[in-house]
N, C-alpha and C positions, 0 to 999 in steps of 0.2 A: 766795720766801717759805717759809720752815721748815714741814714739816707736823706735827703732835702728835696722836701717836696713844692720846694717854691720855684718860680720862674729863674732862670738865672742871671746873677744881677748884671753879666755883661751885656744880656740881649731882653735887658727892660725896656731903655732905649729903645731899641726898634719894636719890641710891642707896642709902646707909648705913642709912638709916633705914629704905628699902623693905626691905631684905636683913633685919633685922633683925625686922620684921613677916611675912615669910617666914620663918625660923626658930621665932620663936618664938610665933606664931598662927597662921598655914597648914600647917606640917608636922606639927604635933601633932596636929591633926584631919581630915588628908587621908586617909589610909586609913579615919576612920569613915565620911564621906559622901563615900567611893569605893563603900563595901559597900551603902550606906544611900539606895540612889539614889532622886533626886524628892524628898528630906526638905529642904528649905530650911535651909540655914547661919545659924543664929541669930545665931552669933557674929560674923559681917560686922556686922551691923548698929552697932554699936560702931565696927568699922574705918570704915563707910564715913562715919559720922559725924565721927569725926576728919580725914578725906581732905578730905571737904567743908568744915570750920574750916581746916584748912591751905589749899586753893583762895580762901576769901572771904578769910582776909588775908592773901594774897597772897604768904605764907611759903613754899609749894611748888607751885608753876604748874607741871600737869602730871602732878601726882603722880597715881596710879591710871591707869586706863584710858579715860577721857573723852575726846570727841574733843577734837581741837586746829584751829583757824584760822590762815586763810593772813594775816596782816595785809599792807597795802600799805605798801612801804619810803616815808618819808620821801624825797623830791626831797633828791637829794646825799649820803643816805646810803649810803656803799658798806662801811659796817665789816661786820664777820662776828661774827655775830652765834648763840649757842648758846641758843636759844627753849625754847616747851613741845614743840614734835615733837621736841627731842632728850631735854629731861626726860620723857617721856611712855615713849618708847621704852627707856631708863632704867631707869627706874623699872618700868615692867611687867616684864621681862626678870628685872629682882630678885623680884618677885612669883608668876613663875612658877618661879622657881627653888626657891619653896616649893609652889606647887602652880596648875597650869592652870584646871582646872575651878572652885577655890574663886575666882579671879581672874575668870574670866566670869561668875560669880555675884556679882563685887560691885554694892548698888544703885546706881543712875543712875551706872555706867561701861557704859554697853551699845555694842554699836559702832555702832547707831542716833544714839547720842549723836555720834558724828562724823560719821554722814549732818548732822545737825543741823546741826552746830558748820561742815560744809565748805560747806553749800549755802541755808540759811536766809539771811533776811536781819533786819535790828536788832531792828526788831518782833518778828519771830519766834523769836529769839533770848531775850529779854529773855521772851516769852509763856511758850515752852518749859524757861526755865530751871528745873532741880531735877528734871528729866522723868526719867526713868528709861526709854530707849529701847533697841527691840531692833529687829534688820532684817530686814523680808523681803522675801526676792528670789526664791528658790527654790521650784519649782513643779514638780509631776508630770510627769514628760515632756521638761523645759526645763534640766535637768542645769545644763551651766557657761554655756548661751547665751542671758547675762541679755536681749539684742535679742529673745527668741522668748518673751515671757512674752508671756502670756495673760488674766491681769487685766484687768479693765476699768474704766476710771472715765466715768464720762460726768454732765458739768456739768447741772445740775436747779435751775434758780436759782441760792439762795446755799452750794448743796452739792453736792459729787461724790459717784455714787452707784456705791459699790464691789460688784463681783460674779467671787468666783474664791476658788483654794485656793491658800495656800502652807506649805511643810514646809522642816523642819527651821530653824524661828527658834529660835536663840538667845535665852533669858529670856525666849521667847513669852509663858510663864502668868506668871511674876512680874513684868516690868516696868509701869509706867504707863504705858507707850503703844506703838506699832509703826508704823515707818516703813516703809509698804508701795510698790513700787516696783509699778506700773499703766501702760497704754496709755489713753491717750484715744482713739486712731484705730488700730486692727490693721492697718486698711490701706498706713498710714505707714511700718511700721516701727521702728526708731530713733528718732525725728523725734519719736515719739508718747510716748515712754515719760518718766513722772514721779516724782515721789517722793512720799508723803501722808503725815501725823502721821494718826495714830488712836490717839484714847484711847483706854485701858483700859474698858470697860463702856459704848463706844457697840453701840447695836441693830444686830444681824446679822452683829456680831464674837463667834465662838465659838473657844476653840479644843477642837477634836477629839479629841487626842491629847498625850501623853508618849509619847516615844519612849525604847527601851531602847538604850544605848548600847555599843559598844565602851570607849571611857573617856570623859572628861574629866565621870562620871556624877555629879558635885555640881552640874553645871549643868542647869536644865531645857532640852529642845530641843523645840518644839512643832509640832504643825501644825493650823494657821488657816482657815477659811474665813471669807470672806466674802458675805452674804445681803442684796443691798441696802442695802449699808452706809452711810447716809448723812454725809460728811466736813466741815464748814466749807470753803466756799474756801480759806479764809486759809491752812488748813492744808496746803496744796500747797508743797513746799520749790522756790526757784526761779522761776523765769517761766512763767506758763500758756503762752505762746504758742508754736505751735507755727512750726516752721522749714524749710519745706517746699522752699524755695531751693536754690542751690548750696551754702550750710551745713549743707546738711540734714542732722541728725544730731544738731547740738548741741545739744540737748536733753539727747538722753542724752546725750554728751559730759558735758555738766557734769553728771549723776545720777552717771555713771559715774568722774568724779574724785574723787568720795567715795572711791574704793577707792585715790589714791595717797594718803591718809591712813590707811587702817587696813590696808593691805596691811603696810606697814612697823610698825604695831602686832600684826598676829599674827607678822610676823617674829620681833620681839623676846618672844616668847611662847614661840617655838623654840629661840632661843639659850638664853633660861632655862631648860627644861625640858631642853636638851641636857647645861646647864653641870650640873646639879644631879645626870644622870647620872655626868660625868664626875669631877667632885670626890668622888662616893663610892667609884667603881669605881676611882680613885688609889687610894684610902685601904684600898679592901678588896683590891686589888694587894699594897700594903705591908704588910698584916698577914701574907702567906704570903708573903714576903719577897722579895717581884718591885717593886723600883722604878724609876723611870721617870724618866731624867735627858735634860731638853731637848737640854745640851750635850753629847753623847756620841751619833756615830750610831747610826740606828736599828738596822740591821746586828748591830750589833756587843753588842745588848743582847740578854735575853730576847725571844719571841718578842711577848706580851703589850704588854711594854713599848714595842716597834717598833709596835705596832697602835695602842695608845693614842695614841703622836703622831702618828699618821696623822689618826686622830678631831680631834685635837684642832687640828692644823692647820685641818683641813677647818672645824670649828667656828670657829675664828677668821676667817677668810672670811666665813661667812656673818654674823660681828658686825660688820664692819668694811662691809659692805655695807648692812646696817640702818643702822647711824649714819649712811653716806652720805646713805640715803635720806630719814631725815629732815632731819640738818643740812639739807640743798640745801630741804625746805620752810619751816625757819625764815629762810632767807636769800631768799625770794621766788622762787626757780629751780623752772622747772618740773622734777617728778622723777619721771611718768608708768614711764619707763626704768627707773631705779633703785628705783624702790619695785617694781618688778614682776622686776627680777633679786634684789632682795632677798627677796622671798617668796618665789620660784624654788628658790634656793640654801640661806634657811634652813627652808624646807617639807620638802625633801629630805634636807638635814642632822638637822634635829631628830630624823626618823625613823631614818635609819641610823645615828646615836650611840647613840640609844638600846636599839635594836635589840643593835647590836654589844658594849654594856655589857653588856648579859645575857648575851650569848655569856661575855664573858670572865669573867664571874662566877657561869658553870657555875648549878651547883643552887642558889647562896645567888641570883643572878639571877632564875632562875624563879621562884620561890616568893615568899609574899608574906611573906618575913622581913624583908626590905629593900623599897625603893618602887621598886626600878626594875624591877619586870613594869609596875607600871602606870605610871611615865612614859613606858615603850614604846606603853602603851595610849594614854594621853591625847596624845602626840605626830603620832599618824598625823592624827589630825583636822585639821593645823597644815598638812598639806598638799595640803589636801581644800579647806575652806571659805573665802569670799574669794577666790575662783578655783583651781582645781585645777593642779597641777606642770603639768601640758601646756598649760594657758589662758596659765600665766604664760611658758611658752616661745614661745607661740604671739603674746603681746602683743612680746616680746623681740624676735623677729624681725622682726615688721612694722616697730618701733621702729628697728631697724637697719638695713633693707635700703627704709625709705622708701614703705612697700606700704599700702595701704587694706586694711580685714576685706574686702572685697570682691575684692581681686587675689590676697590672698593666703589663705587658710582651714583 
């Protein structure tokens, strides 16, 4: 079977249109609330209203940053099949190519929304819809090893009664709600750990702090506690029951395949915020009369110009490996693998293209005459959050060599 490495031509359209709302509403006002941090983007509010008309009819599945669902194939269907994990990852990619941080700030695209969207069920679904979620995993002490969280929930009738801090949530303060990821049993381990919706202005949800940021500073990052929180049942994503067996674990297993959905969503975050380095550092190349020809080895060009295809190879990898990882979850394949070599690859890319743009564009690089000091800034985040470059090497390997978090560490 022939493979096509081109975009596909049903969901050019909504690239075109993303790239387009990247140009000409996110890059105009990314250096003001880059400076302006904590000031909420008023101007989303308008985008995200239109994202949300394109999603109800059905014209662009996917578009923005909302999570996406695994559906179950049809008995017999084997066609291949290009979904919203591949529009999704798409589309953000163009969005970020106009600016990262305005892109985690749009309403109800939170990455909570795909805790949601991966692990709810119809009810929940259907309760949640229009929610505006953010996620928290992340807790003092507990760095990348979501297993060692500390939160507590513990069942009180018809509510879990939440008690712990978490930091650094994404749209902490502005979202509608936060998908808090909790232990029911410390003792457990794995086995124990859950997922909870909490609304916005339930009693003994505060949050604490705005954090000041290295970049992607249009997004708010918070941190949370919780005092006694008390949750509805209902609003537990998943099966209360815990799995104490030979499975034991999958609990979290399934909290924790939330992240091959949105791993390969900040992927494509990278690739954009790489691509947008690279298209101007062309551009600001050939003004001082250094250009850059694919077909012509690198050898044998300027020095700059050898470096730039270096970049930009490396960048193409790490696009070709997002697409991977989503196409394979539009087609029902698990992509545990591929979503975790894809955030690997473009974690690490995003940050050295960027980086190496500024090098080669000297003083106009550094300075904030152009935007790329700060896609250098807002890119390092890419390969922090959602698991860190070493967690995701660390999942890689297990992945390959067949090893439990247990054998291997």
């Amino acid at each position: 079977m022939p493979i096509h490495l081109d975009d596909p031509k049903k969901l050019r359209t909504l690239r075109d249109q993303a790239h387009q709302v990247a140009m000409n509403m996110l890059r105009p006002i990314s250096r003001k609330y880059d400076r302006d941090e904590h000031a909420y983007p008023k101007e989303l509010d308008m985008l995200a209203a239109m994202i949300d008309g394109l999603a109800e009819s059905g014209a662009s599945s996917g578009a923005g940053a909302s999570g996406v669902r695994r559906d179950e194939r049809p008995d017999g269907d084997r066609g291949v099949r290009n979904g919203a994990n591949l529009a999704s990852v798409m589309s953000i990619a163009e969005m970020c190519w106009g600016d990262v941080g305005l892109l985690l700030s749009m309403p109800r695209q939170g990455l909570g929304n795909s805790a949601i969207a991966s692990v709810a069920d119809e009810e929940q679904l259907a309760r949640f819809d229009g929610t505006w979620a953010a996620m928290a995993i992340t807790e003092p002490g507990t760095g990348s090893d979501s297993a060692s969280i500390r939160t507590t929930a513990v069942l009180d009738g018809d509510h879990y009664v939440l008690n712990g801090e978490k930091i650094y949530v994404t749209s902490g303060e502005r979202a509608d709600s936060v998908v808090v990821w909790a232990t029911l049993d410390r003792s457990l381990g794995r086995a124990a750990i859950k997922s909870f919706v909490v609304e916005k202005g339930t009693p003994g949800m505060v949050v604490e702090r705005l954090e000041h940021k290295l970049g992607i500073r249009a997004s708010d990052t918070a941190a949370i506690t919780f005092t006694d929180c008390r949750v509805p049942k209902e609003n537990l994503l998943g099966s209360p029951d815990l799995d104490t067996g030979r499975s034991a674990g999958q609990g979290f297993a399934g909290a924790m395949a939330t992240f091959d959905n949105t791993r390969p969503l900040v992927a494509a975050m990278a690739v954009g915020v790489a691509k947008a380095a690279l298209d101007l550092t062309r551009d600001l190349l050939a003004e001082v009369g250094v250009e850059v020809d694919p077909d012509w080895p690198g050898l044998l060009q300027h020095a700059a110009a050898a470096r730039f295809l270096q970049l930009e190879a490396d960048w193409e990898g790490a696009r070709l490996l997002t697409l991977q990882a989503a196409w394979l979850a539009d087609n029902g394949t698990p992509n545990s693998l591929e979503a975790s070599m894809a955030k690997a690859k473009a974690g690490r890319v995003g940050s050295d293209v960027t980086l190496a743009c500024v090098e080669l564009c000297g003083t106009l690089g550094y300075s904030e005459t152009e935007l790329l000091e700060k896609w250098s800034r807002d890119s390092k985040i890419l390969d922090i959050f959602e698991g860190t470059q070493q967690i995701q090497q660390l999942i890689v390997a297990r992945r390959v060599l067949g090893l439990s978090s247990a054998e291997l560490k």
